[in-house]
DRENTORKOL-3810 file (N, C-alpha, C; in nm, 4 decimals):
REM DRENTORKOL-3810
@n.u->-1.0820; n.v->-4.8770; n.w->-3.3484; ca.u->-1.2111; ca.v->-4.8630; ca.w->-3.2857; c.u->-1.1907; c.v->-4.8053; c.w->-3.1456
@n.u->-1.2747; n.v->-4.7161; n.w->-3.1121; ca.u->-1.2869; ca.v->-4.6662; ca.w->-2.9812; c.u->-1.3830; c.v->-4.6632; c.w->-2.9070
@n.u->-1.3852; n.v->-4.6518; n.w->-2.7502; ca.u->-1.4691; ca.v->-4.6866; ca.w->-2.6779; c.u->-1.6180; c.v->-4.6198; c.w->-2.6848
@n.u->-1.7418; n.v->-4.6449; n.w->-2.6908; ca.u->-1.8342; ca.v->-4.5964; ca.w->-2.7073; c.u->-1.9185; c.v->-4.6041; c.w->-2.5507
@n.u->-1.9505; n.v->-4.4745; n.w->-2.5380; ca.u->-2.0501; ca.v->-4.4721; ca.w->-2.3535; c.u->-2.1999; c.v->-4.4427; c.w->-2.3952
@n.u->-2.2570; n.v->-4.5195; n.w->-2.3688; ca.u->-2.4258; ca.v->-4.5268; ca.w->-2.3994; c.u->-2.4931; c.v->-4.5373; c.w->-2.3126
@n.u->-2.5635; n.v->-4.4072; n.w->-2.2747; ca.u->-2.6264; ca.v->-4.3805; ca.w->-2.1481; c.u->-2.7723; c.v->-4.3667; c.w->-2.1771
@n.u->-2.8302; n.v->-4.4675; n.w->-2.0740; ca.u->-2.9614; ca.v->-4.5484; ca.w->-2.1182; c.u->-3.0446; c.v->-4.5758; c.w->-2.0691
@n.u->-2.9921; n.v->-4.7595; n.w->-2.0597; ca.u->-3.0631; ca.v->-4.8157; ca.w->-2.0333; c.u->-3.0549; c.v->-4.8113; c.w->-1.8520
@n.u->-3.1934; n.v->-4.8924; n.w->-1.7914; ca.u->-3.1627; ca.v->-4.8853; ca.w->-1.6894; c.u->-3.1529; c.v->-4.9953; c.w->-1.5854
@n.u->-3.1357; n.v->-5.1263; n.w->-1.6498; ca.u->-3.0768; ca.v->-5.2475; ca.w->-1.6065; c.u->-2.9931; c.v->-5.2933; c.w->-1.7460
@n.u->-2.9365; n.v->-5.4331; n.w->-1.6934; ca.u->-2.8165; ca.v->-5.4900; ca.w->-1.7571; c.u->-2.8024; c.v->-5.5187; c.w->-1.9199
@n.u->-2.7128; n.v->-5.4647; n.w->-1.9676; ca.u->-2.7506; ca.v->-5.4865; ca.w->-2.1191; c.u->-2.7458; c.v->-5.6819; c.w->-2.1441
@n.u->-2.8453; n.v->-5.7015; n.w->-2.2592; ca.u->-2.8270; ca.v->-5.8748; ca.w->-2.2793; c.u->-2.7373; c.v->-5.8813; c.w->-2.4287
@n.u->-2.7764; n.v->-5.7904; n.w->-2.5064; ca.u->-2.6937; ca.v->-5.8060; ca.w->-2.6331; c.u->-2.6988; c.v->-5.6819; c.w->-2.7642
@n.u->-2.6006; n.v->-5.6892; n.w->-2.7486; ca.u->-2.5580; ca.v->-5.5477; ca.w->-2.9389; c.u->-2.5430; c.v->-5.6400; c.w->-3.0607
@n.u->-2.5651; n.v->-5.4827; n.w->-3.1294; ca.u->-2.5180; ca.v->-5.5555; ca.w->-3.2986; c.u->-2.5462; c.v->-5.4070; c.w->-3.3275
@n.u->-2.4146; n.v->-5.4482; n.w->-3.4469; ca.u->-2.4061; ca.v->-5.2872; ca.w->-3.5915; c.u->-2.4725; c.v->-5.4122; c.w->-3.7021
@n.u->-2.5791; n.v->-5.2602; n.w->-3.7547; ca.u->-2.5852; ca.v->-5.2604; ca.w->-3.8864; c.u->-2.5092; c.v->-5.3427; c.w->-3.9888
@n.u->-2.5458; n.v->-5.3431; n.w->-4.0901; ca.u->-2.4401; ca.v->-5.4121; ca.w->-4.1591; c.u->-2.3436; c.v->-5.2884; c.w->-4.2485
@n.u->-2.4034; n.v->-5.1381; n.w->-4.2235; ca.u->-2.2791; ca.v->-5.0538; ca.w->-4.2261; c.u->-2.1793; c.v->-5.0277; c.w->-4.1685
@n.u->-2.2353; n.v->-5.0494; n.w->-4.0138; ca.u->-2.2164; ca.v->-4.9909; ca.w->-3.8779; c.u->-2.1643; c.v->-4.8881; c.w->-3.8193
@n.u->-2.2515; n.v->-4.8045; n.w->-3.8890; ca.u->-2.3131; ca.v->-4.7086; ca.w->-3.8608; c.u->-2.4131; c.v->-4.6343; c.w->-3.7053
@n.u->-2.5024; n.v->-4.7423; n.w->-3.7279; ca.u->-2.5638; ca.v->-4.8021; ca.w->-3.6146; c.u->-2.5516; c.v->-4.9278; c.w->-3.5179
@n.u->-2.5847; n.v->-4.8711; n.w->-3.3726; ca.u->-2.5565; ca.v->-5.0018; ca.w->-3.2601; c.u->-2.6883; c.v->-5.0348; c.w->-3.1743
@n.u->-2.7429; n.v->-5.1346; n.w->-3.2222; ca.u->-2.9019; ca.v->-5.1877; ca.w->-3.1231; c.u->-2.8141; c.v->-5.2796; c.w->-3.0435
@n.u->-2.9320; n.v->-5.2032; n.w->-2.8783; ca.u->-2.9186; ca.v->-5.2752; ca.w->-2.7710; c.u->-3.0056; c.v->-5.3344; c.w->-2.7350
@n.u->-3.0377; n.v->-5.4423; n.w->-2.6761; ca.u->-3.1100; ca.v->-5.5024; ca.w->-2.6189; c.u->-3.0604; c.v->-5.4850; c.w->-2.4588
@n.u->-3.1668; n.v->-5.5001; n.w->-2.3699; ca.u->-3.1101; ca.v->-5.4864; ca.w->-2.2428; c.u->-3.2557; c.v->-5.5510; c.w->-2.1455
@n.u->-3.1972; n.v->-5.5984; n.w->-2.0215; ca.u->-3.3412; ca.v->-5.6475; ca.w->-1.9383; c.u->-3.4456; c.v->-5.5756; c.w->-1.8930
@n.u->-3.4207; n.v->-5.3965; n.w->-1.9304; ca.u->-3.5149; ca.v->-5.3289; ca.w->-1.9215; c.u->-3.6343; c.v->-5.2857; c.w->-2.0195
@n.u->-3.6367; n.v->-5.3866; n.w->-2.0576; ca.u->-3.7586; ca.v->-5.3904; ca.w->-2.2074; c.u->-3.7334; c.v->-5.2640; c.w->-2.3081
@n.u->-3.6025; n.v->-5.2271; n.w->-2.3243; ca.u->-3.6395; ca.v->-5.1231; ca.w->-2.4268; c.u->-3.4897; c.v->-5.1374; c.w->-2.4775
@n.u->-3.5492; n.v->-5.2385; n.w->-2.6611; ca.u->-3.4619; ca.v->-5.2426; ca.w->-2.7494; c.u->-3.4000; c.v->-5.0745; c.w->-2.8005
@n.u->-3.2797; n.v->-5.0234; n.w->-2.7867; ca.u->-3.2749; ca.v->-4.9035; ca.w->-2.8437; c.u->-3.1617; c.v->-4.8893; c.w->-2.9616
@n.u->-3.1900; n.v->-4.8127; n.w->-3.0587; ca.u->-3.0444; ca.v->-4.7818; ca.w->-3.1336; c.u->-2.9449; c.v->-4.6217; c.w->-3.1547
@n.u->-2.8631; n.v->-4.6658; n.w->-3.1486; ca.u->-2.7816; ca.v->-4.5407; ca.w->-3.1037; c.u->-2.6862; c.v->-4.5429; c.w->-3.1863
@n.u->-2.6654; n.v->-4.3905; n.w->-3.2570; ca.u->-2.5374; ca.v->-4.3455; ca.w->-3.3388; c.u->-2.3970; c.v->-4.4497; c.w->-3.2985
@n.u->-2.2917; n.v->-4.5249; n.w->-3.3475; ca.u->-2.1853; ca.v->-4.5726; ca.w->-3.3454; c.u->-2.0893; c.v->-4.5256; c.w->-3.3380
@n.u->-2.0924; n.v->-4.4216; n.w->-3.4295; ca.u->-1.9456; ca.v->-4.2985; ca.w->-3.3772; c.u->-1.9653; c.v->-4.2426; c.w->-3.2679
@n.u->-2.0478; n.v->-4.2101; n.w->-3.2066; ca.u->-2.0712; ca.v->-4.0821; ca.w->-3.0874; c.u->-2.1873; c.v->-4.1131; c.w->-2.9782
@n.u->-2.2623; n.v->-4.2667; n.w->-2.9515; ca.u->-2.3009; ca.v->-4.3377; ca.w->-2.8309; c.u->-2.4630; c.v->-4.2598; c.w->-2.8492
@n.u->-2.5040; n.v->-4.1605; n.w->-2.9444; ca.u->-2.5925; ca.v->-4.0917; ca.w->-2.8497; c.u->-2.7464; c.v->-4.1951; c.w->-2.9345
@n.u->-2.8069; n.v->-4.1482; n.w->-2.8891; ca.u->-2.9272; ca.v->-4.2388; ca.w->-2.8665; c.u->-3.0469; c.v->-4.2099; c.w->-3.0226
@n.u->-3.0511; n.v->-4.2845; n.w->-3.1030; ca.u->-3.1453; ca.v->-4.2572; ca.w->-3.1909; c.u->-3.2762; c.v->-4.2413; c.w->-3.1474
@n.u->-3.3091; n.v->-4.3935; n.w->-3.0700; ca.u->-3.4372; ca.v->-4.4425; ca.w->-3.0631; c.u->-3.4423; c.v->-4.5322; c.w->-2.9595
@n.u->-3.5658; n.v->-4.5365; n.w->-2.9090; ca.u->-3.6080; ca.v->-4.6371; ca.w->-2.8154; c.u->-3.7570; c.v->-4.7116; c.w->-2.8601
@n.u->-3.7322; n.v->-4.8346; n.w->-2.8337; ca.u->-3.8724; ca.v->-4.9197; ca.w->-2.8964; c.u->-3.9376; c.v->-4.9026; c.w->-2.8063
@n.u->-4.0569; n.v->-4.9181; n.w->-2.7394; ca.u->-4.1773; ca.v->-4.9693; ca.w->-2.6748; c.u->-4.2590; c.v->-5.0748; c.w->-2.7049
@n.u->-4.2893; n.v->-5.1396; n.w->-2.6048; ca.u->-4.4142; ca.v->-5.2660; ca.w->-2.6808; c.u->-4.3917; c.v->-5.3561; c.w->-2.6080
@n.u->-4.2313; n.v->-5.3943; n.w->-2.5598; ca.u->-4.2140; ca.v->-5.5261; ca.w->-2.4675; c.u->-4.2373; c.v->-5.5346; c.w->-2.3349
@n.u->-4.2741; n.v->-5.6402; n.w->-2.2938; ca.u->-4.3166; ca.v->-5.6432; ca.w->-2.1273; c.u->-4.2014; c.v->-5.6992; c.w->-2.0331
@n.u->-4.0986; n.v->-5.7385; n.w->-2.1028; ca.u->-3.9924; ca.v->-5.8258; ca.w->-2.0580; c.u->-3.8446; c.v->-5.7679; c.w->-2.0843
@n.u->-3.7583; n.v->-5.8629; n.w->-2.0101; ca.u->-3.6168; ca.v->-5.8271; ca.w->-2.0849; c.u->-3.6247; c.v->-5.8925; c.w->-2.2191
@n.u->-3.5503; n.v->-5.8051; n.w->-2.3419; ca.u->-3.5414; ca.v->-5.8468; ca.w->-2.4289; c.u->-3.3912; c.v->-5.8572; c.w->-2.4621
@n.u->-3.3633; n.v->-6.0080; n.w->-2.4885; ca.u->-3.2573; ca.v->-6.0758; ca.w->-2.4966; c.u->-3.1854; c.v->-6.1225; c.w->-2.6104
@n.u->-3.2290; n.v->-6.0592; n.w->-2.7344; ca.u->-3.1789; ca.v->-6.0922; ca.w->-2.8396; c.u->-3.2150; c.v->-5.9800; c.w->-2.9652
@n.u->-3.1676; n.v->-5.9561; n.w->-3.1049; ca.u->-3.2303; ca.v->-5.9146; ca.w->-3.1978; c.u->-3.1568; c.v->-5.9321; c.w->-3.2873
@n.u->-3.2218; n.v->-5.8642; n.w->-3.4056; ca.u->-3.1233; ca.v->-5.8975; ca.w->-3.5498; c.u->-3.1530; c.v->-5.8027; c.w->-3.6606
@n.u->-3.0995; n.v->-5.7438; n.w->-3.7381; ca.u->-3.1182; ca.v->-5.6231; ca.w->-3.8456; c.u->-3.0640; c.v->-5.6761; c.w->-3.9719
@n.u->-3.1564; n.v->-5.6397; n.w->-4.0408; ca.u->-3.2152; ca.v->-5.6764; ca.w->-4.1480; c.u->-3.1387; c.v->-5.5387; c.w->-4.2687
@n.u->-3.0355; n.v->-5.5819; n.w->-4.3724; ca.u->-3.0037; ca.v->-5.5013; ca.w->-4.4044; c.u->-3.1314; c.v->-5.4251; c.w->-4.5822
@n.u->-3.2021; n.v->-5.5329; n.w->-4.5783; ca.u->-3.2957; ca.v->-5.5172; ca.w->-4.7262; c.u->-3.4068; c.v->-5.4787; c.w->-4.6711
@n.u->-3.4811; n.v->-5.5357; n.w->-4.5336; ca.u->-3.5802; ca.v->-5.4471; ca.w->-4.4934; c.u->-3.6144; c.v->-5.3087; c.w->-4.4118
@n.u->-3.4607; n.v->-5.3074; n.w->-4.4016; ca.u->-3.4305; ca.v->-5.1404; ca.w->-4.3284; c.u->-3.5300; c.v->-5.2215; c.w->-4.1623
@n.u->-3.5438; n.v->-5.3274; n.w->-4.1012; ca.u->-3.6097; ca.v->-5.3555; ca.w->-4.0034; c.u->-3.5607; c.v->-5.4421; c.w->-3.8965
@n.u->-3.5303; n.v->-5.4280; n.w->-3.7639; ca.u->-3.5339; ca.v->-5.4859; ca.w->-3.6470; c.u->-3.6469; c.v->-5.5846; c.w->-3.6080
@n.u->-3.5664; n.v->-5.7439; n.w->-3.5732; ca.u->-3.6593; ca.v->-5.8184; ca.w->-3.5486; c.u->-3.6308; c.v->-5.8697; c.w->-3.3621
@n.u->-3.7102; n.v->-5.9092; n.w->-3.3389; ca.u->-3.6820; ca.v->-5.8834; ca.w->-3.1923; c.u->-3.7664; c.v->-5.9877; c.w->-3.1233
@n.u->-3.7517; n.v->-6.1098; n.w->-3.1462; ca.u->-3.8394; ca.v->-6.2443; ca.w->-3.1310; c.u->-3.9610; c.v->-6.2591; c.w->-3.2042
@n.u->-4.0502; n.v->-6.2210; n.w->-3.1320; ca.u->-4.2138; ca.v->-6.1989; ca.w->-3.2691; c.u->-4.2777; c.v->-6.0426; c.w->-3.2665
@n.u->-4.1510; n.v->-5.9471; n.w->-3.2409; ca.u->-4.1994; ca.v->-5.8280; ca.w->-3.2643; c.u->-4.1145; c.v->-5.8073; c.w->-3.4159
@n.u->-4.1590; n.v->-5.7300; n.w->-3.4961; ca.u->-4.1088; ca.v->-5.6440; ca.w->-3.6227; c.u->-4.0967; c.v->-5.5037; c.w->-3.5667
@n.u->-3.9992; n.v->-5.4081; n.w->-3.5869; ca.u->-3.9789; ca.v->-5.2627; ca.w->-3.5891; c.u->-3.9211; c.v->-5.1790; c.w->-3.7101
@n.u->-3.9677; n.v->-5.1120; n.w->-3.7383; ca.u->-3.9543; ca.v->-5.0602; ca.w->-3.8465; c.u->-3.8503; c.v->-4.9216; c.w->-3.8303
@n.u->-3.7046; n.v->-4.9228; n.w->-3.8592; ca.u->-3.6150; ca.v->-4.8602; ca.w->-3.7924; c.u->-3.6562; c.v->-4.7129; c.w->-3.8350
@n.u->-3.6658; n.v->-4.6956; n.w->-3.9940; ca.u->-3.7189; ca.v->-4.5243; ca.w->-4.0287; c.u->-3.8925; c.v->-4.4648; c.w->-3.9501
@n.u->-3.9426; n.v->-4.5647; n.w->-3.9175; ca.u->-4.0808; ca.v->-4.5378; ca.w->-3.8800; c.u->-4.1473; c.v->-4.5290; c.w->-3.7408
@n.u->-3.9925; n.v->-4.6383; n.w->-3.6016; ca.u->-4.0308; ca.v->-4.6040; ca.w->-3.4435; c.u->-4.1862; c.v->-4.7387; c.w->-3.5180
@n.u->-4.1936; n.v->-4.7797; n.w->-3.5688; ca.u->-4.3102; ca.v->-4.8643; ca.w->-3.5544; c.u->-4.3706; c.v->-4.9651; c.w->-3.5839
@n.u->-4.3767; n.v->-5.0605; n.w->-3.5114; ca.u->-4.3693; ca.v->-5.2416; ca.w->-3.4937; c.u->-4.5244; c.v->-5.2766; c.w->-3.4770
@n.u->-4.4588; n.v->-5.4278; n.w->-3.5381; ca.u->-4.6030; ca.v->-5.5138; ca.w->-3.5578; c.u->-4.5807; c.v->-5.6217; c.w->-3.4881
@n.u->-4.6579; n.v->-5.7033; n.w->-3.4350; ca.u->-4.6557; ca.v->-5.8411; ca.w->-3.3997; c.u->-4.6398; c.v->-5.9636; c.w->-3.4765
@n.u->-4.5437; n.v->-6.0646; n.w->-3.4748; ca.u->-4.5853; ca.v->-6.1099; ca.w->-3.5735; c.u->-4.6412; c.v->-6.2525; c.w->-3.5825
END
């Protein structure tokens, strides 16, 4: 494994996770924007919107293709979340 540079966010990251291919790497960070980014090569898929806070945790879902992110849902092929 080698080092990956993910240029981003713009306060402190709180927590990662790969896929269960890993393939993909979601960040969470205190600047409210959960993002996921290619694993081989750092660069940036996506960025969520919706949170007002640092978001400090998440978890991926390998059967619903979906990011859960306390009581938000995101829908990783679609950029688009529900409350839940």
């Amino acid at each position: 494994m080698r080092p990956i540079l993910m240029k981003g966010h713009e306060r402190p990251l709180t927590f990662l996770k790969y896929n269960g291919d890993g393939d993909l790497l979601f960040s969470c960070a205190k600047d409210h924007t959960p993002t996921i980014w290619f694993a081989d090569n750092g660069e940036r898929l996506g960025t969520y919107r919706g949170h007002n806070g640092a978001v400090w945790c998440c978890d991926v879902s390998s059967k619903s293709l979906s990011l859960s992110l306390a009581l938000a849902l995101w829908f990783i092929h679609r950029m688009f979340f529900g409350i839940l």
